[in-house]
Backbone as a printed PyTorch tensor [residue, N CA C, xyz], in Angstrom:
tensor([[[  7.0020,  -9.4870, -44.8690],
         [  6.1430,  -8.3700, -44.5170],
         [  5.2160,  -8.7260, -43.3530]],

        [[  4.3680, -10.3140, -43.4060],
         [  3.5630, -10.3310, -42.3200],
         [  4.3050, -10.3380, -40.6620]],

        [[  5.6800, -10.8090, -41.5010],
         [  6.6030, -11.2610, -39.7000],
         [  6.5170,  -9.6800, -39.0610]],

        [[  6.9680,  -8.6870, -40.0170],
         [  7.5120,  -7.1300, -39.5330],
         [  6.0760,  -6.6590, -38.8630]],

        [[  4.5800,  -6.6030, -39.6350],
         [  3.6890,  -6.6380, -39.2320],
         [  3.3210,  -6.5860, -37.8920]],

        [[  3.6310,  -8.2390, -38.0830],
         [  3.3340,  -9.3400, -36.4110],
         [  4.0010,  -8.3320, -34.9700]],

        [[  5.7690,  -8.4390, -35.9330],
         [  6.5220,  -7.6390, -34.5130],
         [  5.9570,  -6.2820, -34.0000]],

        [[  5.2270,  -5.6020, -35.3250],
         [  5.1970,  -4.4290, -34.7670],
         [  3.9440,  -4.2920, -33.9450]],

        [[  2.6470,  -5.1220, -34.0970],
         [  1.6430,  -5.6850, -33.4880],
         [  2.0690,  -5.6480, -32.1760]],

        [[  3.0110,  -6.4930, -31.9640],
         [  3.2460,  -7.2080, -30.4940],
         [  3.9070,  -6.4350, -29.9010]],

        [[  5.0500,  -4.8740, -30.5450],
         [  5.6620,  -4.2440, -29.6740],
         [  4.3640,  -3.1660, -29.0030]],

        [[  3.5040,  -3.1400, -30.0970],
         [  2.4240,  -1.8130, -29.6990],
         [  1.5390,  -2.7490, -28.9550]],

        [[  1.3130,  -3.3470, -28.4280],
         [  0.5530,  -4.2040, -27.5610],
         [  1.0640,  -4.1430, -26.4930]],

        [[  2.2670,  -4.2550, -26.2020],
         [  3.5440,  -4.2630, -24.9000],
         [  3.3170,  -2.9110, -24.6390]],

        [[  3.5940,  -1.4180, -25.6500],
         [  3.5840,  -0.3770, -25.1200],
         [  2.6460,   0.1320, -24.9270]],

        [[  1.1590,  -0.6980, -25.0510],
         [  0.1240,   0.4440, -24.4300],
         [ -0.1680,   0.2840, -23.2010]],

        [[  0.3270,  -0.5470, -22.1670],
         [  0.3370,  -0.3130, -20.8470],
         [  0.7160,   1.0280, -20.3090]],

        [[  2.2670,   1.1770, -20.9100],
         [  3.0230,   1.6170, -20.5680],
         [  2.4830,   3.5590, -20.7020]],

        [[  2.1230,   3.1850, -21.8050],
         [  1.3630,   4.8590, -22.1130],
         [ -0.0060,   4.9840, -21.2420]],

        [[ -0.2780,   3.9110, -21.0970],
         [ -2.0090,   4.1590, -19.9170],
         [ -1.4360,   4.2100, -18.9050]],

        [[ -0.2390,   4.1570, -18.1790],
         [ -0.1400,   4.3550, -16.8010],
         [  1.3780,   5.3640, -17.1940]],

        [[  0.8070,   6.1420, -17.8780],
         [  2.3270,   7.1310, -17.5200],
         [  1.4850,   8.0840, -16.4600]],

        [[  2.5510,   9.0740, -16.0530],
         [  2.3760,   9.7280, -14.9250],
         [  2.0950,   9.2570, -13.3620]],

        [[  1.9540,   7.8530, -13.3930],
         [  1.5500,   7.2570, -12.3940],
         [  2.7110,   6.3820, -11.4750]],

        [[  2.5780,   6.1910, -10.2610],
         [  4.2520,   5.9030,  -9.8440],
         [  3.5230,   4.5770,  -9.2130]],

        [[  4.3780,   3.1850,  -9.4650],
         [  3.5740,   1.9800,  -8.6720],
         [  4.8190,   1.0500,  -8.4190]],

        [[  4.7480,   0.0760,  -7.7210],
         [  5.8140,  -0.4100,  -7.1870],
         [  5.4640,  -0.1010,  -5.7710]],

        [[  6.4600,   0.7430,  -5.1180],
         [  6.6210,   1.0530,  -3.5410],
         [  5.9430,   1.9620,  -3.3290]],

        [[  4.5920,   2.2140,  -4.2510],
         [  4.0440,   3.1390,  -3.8280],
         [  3.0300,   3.6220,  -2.5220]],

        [[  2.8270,   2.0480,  -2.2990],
         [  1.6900,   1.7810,  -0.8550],
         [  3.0850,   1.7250,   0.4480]],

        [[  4.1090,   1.7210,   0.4080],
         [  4.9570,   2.1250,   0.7980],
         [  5.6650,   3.4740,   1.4240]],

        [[  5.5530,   4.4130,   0.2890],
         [  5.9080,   5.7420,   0.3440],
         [  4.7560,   6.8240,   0.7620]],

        [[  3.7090,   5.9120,   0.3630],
         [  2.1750,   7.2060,   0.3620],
         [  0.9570,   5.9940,   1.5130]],

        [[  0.4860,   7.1000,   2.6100],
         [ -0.3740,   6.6070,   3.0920],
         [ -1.0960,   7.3870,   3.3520]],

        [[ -2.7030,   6.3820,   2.9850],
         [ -3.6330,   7.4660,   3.1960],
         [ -4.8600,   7.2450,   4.2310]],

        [[ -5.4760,   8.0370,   4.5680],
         [ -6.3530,   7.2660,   5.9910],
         [ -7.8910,   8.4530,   5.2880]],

        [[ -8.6960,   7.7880,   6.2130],
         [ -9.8240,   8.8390,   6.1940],
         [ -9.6290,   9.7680,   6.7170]],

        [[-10.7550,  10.8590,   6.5790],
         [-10.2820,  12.1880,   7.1640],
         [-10.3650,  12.4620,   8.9590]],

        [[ -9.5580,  13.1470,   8.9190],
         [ -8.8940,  13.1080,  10.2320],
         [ -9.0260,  14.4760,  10.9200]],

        [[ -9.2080,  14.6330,  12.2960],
         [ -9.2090,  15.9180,  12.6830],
         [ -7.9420,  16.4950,  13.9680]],

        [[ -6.6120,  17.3130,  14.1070],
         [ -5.7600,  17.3120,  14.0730],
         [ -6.2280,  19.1880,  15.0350]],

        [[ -5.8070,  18.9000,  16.2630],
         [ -5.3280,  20.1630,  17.0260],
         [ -4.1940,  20.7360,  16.7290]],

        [[ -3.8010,  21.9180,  16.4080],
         [ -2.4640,  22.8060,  16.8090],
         [ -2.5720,  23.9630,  16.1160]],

        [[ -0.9330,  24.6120,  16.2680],
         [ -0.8790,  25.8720,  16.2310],
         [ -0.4220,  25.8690,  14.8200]],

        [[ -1.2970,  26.9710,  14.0660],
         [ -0.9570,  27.4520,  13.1060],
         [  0.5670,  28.2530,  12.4790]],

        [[  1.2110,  27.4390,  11.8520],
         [  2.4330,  28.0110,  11.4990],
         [  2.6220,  28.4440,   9.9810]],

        [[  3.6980,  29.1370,  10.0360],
         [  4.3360,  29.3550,   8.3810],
         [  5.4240,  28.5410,   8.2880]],

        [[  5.4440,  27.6890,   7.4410],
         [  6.2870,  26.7550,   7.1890],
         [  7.5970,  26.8880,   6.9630]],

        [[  7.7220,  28.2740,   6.1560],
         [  9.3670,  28.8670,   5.7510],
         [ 10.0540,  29.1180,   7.2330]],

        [[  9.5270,  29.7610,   8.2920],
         [ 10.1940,  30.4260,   9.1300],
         [ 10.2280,  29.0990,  10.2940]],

        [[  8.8980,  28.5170,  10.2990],
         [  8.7350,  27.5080,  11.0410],
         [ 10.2910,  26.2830,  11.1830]],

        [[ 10.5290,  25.9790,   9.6500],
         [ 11.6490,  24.9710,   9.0700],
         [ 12.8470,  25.5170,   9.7160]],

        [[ 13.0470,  26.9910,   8.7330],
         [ 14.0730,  27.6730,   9.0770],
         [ 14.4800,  28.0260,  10.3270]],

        [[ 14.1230,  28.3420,  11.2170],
         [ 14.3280,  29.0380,  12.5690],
         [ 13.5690,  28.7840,  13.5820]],

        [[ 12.5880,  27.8190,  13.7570],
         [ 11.4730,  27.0480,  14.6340],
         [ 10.8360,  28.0740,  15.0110]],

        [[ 10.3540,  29.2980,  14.4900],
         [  9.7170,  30.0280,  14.6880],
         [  8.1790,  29.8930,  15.3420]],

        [[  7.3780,  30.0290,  16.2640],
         [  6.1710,  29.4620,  16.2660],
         [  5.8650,  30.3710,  17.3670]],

        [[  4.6430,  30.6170,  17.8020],
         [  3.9890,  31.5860,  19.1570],
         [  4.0330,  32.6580,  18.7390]],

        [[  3.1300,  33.8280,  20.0280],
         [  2.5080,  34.6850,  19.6190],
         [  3.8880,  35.7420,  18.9970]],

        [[  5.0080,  35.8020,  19.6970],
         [  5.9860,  36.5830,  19.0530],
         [  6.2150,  36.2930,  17.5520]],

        [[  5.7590,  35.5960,  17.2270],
         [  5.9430,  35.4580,  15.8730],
         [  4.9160,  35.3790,  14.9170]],

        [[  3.5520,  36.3490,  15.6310],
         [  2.2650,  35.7290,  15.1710],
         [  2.3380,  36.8710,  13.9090]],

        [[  2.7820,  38.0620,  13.6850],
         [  2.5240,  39.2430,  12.5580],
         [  3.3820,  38.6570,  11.3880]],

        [[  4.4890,  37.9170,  11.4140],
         [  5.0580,  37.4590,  10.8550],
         [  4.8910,  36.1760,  10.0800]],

        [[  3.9970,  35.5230,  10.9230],
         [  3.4320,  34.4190,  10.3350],
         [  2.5070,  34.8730,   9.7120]],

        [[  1.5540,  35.5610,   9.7580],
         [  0.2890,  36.1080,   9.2980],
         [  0.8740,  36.6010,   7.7910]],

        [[  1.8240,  37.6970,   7.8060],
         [  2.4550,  38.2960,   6.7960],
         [  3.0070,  36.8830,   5.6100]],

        [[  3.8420,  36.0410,   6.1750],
         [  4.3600,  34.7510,   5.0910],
         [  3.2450,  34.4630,   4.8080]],

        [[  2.3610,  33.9260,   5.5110],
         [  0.8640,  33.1390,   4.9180],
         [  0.4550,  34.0230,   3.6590]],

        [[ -0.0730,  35.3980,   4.2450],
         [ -0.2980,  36.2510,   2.8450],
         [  0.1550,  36.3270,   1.8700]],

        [[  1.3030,  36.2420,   1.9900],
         [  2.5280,  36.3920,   0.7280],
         [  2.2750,  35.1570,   0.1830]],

        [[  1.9430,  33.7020,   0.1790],
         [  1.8660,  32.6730,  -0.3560],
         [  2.5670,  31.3950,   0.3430]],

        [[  3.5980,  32.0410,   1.2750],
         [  4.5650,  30.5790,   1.3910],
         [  3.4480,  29.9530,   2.1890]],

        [[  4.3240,  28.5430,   2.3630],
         [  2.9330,  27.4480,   2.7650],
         [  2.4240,  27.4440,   3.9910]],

        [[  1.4190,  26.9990,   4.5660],
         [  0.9260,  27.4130,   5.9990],
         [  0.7760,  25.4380,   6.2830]],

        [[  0.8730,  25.6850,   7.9080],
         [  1.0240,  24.2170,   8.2520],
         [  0.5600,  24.6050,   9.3950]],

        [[  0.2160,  23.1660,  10.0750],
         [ -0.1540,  23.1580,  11.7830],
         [  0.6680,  22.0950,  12.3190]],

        [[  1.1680,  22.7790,  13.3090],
         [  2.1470,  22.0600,  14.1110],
         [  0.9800,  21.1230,  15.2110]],

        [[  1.1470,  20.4590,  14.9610],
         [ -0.3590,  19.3450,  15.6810],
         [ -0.1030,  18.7480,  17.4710]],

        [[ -0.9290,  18.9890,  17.8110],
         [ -0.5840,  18.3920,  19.0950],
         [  0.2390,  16.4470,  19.5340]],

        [[ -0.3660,  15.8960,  18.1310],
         [ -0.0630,  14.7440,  18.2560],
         [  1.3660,  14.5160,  17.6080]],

        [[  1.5740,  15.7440,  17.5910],
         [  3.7280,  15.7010,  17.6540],
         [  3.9850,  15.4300,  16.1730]],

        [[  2.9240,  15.5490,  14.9250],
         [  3.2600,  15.7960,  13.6030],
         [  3.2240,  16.9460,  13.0020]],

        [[  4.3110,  17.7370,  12.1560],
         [  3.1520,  18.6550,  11.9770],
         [  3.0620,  18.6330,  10.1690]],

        [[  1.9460,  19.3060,   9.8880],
         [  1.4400,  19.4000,   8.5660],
         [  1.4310,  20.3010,   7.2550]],

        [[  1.4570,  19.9710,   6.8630],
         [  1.2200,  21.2950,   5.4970],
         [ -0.5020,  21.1700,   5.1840]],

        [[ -1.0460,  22.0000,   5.1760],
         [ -2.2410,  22.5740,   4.6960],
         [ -2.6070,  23.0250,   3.9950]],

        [[ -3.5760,  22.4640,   3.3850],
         [ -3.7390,  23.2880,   1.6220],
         [ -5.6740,  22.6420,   1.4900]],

        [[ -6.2020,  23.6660,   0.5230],
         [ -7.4070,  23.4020,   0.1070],
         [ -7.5130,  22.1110,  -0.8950]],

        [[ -8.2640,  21.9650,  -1.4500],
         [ -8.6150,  20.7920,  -2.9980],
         [ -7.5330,  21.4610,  -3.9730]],

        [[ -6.4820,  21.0630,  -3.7440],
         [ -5.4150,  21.0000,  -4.7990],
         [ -5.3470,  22.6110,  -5.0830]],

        [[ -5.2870,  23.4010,  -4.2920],
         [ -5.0260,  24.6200,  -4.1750],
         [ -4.5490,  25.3750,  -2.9140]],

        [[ -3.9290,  26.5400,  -2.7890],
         [ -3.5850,  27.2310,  -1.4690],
         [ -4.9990,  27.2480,  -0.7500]],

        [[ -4.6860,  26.9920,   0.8720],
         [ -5.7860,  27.5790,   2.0770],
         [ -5.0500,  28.7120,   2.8850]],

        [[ -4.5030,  29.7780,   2.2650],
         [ -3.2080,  30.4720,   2.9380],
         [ -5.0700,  31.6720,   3.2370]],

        [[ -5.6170,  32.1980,   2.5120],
         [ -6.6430,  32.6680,   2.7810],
         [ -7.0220,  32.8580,   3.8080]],

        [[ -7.7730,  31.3080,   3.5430],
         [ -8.7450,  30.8410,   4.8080],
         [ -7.8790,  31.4000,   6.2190]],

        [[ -6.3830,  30.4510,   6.1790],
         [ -5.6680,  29.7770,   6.9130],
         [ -5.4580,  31.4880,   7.6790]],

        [[ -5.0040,  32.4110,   6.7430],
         [ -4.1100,  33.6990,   7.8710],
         [ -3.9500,  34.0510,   8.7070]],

        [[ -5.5910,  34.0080,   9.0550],
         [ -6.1170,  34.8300,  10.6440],
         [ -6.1260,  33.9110,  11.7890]],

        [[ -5.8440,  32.6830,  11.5890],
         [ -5.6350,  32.1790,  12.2590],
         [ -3.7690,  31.8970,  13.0220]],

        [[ -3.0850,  32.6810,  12.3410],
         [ -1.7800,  32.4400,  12.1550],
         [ -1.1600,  32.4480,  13.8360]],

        [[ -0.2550,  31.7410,  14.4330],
         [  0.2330,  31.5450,  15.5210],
         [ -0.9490,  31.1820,  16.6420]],

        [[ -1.6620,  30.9150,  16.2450],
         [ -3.3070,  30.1880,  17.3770],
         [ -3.6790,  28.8440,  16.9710]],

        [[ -3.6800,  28.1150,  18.1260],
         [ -4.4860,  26.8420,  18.3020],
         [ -5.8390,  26.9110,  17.7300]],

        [[ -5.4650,  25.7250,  16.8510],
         [ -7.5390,  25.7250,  16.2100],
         [ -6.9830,  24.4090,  15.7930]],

        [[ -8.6740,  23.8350,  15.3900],
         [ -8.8540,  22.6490,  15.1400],
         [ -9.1190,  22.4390,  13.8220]],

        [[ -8.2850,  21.5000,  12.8430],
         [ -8.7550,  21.6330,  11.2860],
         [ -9.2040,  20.2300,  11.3390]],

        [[-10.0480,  19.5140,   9.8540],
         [-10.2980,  18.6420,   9.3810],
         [-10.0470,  18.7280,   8.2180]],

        [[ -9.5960,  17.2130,   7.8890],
         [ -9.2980,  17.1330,   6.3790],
         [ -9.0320,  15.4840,   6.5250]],

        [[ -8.6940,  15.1810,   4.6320],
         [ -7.8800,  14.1410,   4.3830],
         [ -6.1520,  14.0390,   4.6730]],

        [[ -5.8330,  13.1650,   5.3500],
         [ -4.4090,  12.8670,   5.8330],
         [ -3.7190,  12.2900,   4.6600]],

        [[ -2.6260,  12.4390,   3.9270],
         [ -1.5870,  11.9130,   2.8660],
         [ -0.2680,  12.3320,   3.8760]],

        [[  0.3690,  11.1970,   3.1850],
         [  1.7150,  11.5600,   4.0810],
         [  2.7500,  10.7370,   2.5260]],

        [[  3.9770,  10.9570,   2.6940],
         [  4.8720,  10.4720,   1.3480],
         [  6.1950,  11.1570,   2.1320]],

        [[  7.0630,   9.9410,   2.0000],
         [  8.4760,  10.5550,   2.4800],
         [  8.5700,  10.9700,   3.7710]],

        [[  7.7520,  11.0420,   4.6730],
         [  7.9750,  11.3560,   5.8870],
         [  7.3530,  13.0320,   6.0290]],

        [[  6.5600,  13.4900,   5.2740],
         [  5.9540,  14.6000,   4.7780],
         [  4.0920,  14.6660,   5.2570]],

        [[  4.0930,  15.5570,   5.8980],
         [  2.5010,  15.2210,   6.3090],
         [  1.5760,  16.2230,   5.5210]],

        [[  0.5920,  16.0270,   5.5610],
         [ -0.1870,  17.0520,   4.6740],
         [ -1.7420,  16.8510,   4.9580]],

        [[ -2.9040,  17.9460,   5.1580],
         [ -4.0010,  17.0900,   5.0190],
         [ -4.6480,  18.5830,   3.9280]],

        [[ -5.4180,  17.6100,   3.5600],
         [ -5.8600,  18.4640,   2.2410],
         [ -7.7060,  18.5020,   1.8760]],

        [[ -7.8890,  19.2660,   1.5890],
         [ -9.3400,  19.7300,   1.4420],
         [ -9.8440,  20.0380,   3.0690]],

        [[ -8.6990,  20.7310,   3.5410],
         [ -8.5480,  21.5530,   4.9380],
         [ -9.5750,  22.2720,   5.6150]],

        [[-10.2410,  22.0460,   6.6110],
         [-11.8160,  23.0920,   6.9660],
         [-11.4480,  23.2430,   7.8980]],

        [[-11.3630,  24.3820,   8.9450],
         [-11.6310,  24.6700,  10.5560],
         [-12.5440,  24.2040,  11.1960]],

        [[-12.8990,  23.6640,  12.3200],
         [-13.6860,  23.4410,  13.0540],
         [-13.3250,  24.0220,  14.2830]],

        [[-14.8450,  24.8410,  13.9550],
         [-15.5880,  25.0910,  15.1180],
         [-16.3140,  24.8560,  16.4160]]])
């Protein structure tokens, strides 16, 4: 009885790492995800669906972009420094904020994350 005890001691000792870091991805993770301070990033406001799909971007395409933004799909800025981004508030849509600005150069600030070759900056503000 004390051996079965012991083992079962020592397996639940092994698995509570494993349960304190679930959800969490580690290994190659400083690898896959980089993060910098916040950063401030020129370009033109795009919709990401039409942007991907059909390189859609400029004023011919500015009612249209305006319209996707509203509707929800994701809004991004195609950045002068030849990346472009997905944009989003504190872990929520900036499609709002973002609309009126749709197919126009403006200047955002935020935090930079990138993963997979994927850019993003997040807790997104315009500057003025």
């Amino acid at each position: 009885m004390r051996k079965q005890l012991a083992i079962g001691v020592i397996a639940l000792a092994m698995a509570i790492p494993t349960f304190a870091h679930e959800g969490h991805n580690d290994g190659d993770e400083k690898d896959s995800m980089k993060t910098s301070a916040p950063i401030t990033v020129k370009g033109e406001v795009v919709d990401m669906a039409c942007y991907l799909d059909h390189n859609a971007t400029g004023a011919k395409h500015m009612d249209c972009a305006k319209t996707c933004i509203v509707s929800g799909l994701p809004v991004g800025l195609k950045g002068e420094d030849g990346k472009t981004y997905l944009l989003i508030g504190e872990h929520k849509p900036a499609n709002t904020m973002l609309a009126q600005y749709a197919a126009k150069t403006i200047t955002v600030r935020g935090k930079a994350v990138s993963r997979d070759g994927i850019n993003m900056i997040e807790n997104v503000e315009v500057v003025k």
